[in-house]
N, C-alpha and C positions, 0 to 999 in steps of 0.2 A: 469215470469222470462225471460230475454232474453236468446233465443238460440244460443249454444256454440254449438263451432264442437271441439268435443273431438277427439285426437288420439287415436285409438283402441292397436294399435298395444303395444309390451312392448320397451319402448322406455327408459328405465330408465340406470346409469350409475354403477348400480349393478344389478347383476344376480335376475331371481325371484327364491320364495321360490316354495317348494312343501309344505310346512307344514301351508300355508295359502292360501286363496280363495282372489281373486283381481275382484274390480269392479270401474268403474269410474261414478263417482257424481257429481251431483251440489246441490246448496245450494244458500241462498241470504240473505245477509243483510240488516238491515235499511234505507237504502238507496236505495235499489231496482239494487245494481250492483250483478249478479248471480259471484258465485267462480265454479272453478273446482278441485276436490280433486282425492284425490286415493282412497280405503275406503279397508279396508285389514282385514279379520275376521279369527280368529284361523280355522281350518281346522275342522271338525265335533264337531264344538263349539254348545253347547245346554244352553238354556237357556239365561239369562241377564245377557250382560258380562259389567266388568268396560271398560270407553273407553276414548281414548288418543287422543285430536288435537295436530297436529305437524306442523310449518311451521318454514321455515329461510332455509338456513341466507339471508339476506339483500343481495336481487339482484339477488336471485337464485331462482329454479323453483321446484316445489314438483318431478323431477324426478330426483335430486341429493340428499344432503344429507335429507333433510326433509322424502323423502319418504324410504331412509335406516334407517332414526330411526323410522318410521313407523311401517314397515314388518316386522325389528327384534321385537318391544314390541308387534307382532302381534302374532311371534312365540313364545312369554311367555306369552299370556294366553290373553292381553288387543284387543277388538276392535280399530282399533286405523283410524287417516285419515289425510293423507297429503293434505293439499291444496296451492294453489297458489295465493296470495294475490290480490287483489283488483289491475286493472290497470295494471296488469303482467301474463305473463305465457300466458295459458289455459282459464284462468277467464277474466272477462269483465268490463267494464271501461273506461271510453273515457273523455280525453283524456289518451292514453297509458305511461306507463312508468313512473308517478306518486307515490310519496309514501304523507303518510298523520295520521300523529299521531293518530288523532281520528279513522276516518276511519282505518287504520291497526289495533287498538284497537278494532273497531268495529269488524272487519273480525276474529278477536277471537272469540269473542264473539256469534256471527252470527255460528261460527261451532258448539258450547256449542248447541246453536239454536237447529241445526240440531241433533246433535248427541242422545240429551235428550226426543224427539221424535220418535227413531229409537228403533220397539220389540223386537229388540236383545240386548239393551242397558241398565243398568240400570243408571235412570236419577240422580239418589245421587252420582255414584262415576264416575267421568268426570275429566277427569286432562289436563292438557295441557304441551308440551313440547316446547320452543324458544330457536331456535340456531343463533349464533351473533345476529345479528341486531333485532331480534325477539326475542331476549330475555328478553331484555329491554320492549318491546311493550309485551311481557307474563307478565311481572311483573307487566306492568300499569293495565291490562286484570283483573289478578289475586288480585289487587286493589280495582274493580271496581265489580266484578262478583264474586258474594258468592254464585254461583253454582259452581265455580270450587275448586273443593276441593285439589287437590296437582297441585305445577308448577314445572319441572323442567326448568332451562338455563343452557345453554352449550356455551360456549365459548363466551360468553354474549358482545354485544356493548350496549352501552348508546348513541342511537342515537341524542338525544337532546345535551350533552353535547359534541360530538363530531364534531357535525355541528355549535353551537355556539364557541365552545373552542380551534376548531383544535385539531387535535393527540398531547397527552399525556401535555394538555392546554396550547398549545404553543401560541396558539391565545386568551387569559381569558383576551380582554380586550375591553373597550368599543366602542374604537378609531375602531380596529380591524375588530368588527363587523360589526361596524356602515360600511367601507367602502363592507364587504360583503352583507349588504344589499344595500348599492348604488348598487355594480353591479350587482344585482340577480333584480333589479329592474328596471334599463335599461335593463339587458336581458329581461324582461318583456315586456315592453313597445316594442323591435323590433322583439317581437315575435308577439304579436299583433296586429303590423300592416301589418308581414307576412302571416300570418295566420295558422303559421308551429310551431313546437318547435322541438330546435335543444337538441341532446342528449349529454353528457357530454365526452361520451368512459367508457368503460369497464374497466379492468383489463389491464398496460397497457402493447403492445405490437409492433415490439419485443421491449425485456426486456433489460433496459440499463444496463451495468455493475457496476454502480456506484447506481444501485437503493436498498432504503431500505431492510433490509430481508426481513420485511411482507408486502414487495410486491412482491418479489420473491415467498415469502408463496404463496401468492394469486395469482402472474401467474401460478406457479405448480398444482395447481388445477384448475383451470379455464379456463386456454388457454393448458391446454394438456388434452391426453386421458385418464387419472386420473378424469378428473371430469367436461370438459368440456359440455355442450349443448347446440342446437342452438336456444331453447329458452330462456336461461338464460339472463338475462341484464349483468353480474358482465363478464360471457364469449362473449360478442358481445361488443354491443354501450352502456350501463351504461344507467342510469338515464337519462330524460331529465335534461338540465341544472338546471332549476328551480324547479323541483321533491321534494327536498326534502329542501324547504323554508321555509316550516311552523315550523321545528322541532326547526330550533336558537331559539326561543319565546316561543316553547311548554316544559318544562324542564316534562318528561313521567314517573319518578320516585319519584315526591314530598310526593305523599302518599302513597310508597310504604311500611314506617315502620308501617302505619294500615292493611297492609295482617294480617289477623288470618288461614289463612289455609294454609297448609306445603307446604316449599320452600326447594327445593335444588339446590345449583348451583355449577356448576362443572366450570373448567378451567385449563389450562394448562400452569404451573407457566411458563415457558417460554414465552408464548407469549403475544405478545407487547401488546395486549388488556387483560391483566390478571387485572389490575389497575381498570377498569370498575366495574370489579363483587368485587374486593377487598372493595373499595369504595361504591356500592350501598350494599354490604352485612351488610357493617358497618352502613348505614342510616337506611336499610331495620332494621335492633335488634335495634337499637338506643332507649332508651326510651320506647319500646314498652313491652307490656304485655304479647306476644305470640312469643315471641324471641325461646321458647324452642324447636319449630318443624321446626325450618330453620337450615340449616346447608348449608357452603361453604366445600367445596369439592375441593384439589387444587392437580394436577395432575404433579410429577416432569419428568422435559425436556421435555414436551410436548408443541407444539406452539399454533398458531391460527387453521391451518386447519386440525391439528391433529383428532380434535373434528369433522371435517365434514364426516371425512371417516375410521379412525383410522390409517390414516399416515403410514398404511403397519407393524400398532406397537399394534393394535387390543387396541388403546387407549381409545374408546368411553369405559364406565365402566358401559357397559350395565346390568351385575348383580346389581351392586350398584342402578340404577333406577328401576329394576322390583322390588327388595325390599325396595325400596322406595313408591313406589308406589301399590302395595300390602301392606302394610301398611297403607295407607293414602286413600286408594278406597276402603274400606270392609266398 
């Protein structure tokens, strides 16, 4: 595996606990790119406990919201492990900044890897947790890997449909695309004969007055002390331009109505991406045979980032998933 220089120190945008032990990991997938995670064990935990991968949201780093839904399912009972995807953060990947349907796929999976290995672990009850943009890539995960026995998503995007379609499918048209890929393709082309790739920006800043709410959403966490960090993509310079190309073409939820193993997805009927998880929940039961152990979960006045931190309104429904999931890992 290549060698990461992890931060030692507690760098995260929540408090640590006392009632669990923190250690930092690495781990590597199919590809030979090593991840870095958090790895967070119940406090005088004996035995083989059930154990929880956590990543997201899209563009964020395991020391915001990923690794506070980590430490809390740490302190009800689960091993659990934040990691930082492939090309981002802490983890390793070149070129940086990158996202990539399969590979993010993979980098689930690749935790499963590691986790199903580990003496404190047992390898049958393994769940996984995808917040935004990773929740959609939990669901493809959860598709694909009939090791993992429960998925939760939390405030879920459908990266494919939102890279091909534009927000709330303003863009659903062929014409549309077609000129998005002409320019993702010249950006291509004078990236390669720079030999640089330029980044897109973050979250934007300052915030114009006439800009959307959920981007106001999303500067309030991101560009403040609420939830900002200096490794974050979503708080700095974003994606590179061409980062996330492959997903117009990749649609990451076509077989997501063959999941057999328990799904919950939560969301917060307020916010502008609630349409996402409404829509894939409805594809997800569509037709299928194992429709009975999914449930959508929809949370009133609650938005997008409500779900990364609990918005000051303790809205993640953290009971609701340790019973979830305690059910679905024995």
């Amino acid at each position: 595996m290549t060698q990461l220089h992890l931060t030692e120190e507690w760098d995260k945008i929540f408090p640590k606990s006392d009632k669990v032990t923190h250690r930092k990991v690495t781990f590597h997938n199919r590809y030979g790119i090593t991840l870095a995670a958090d790895l967070y064990t119940p406090a005088n935990a004996e035995g083989k406990l059930p154990a929880i991968a956590v990543s997201g949201p899209f563009g964020a780093v395991k020391e915001q919201a990923s690794g506070l839904y980590a430490q809390t399912m740490a302190e009800r009972g689960f091993l659990t492990m934040a990691f930082d995807p492939s090309f981002t953060g802490e983890s390793g990947g070149e070129p940086r900044y990158m996202a990539s349907p399969d590979i993010n796929t993979e980098d689930f999976q690749a935790a499963v890897d590691f986790l199903s290995v580990q003496e404190n672990v047992d390898p049958d009850r393994i769940g996984i947790i995808g917040i935004c943009g990773w929740g959609g890539l939990a669901l493809n995960a959860a598709a694909l890997d009939t090791r993992i026995k429960a998925t939760v998503t939390s405030t879920m995007y459908d990266m494919s449909r939102v890279n091909a379609n534009g927000y709330f499918d303003g863009e659903n048209s062929e014409e549309q695309r077609f000129e998005k890929r002409k320019a993702l393709n010249l950006q291509r082309t004078e990236e390669y004969k720079s030999g640089t790739y330029v980044r897109g920006g973050g979250v934007v800043d300052p915030l114009p007055e006439d800009a959307p709410f959920f981007v106001k959403d999303y500067h309030d966490y991101y560009k403040t002390s609420r939830g900002y960090h200096p490794r974050s993509l979503n708080s700095n310079e974003g994606w590179n331009i061409t980062g996330c190309m492959s997903f117009l073409n990749m649609p990451i939820l076509h077989y997501s109505n063959e999941i057999r193993s328990a799904v919950l997805m939560i969301h917060g009927e307020k916010a502008h991406s609630c349409y996402f998880s409404k829509d894939a929940f409805a594809h997800m039961v569509e037709g299928s045979s194992y429709g009975e152990n999914k449930e959508l979960m929809l949370l009133p006045d609650m938005v997008h980032t409500d779900l990364y931190d609990g918005g000051g309104k303790n809205a993640i429904p953290f009971d609701r998933m340790t019973e979830f999931f305690r059910k679905n890992l024995k």
